[in-house]
C-alpha positions in Angstrom: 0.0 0.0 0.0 2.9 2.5 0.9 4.7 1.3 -2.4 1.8 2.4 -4.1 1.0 5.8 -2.9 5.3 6.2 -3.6 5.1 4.9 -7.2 2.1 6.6 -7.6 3.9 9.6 -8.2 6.5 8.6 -10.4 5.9 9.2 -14.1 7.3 7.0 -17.2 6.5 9.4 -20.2 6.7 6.7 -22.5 3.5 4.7 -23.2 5.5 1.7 -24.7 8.3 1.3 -21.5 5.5 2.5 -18.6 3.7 -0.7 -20.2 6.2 -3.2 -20.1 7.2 -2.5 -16.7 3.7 -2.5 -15.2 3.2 -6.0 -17.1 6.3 -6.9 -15.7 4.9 -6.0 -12.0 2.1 -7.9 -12.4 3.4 -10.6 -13.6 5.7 -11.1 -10.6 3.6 -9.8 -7.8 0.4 -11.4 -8.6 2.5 -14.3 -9.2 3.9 -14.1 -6.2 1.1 -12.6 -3.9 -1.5 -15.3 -5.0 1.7 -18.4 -3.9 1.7 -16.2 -0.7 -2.8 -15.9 -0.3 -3.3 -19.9 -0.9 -0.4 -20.8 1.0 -0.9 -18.8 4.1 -4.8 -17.0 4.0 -6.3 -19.4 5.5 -4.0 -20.2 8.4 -5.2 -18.9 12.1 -2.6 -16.8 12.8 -4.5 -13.5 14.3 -8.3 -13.1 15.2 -8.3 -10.0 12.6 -6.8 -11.3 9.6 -8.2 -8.6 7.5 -5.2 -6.5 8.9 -2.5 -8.1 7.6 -4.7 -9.7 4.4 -6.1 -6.4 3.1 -6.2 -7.2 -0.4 -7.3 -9.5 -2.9 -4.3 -10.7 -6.4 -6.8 -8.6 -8.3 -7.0 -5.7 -6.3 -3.2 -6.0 -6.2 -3.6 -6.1 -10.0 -5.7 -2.9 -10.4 -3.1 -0.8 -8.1 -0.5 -1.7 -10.3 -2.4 -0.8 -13.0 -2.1 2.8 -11.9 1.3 3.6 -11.3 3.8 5.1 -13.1 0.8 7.8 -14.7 0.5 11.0 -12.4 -2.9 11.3 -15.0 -4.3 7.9 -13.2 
């Protein structure tokens, strides 16, 4: 979440490269995230798991989708 409101900021002028690296992202981090979700989210580790699990891979998705474009 704090990655995001940082990156938020930051601009890549070019369309093509500002592309790539945001499929890039995703591909890792939803990758990634999701291994993380099924292999821990449902393990009893806190009676408010909504604190540490705020997000779902496509919501992770959809941040991504915004960075790097101080328009978005």
């Amino acid at each position: 979440e704090e990655l995001c409101k940082i990156q938020k900021a930051w601009a890549i002028p070019d369309v093509e490269q500002r592309d790539k690296i945001r499929r890039a992202q995703k591909t890792i981090v939803k990758e990634t995230y999701g291994a993380f979700l099924n292999r821990y989210g449902n393990v009893p580790f806190t009676k408010n798991p909504e604190q540490y699990i705020k997000y779902q891979v496509d919501q992770v998705g959809e941040m991504i989708e915004k960075l790097f474009d101080t328009s978005a």
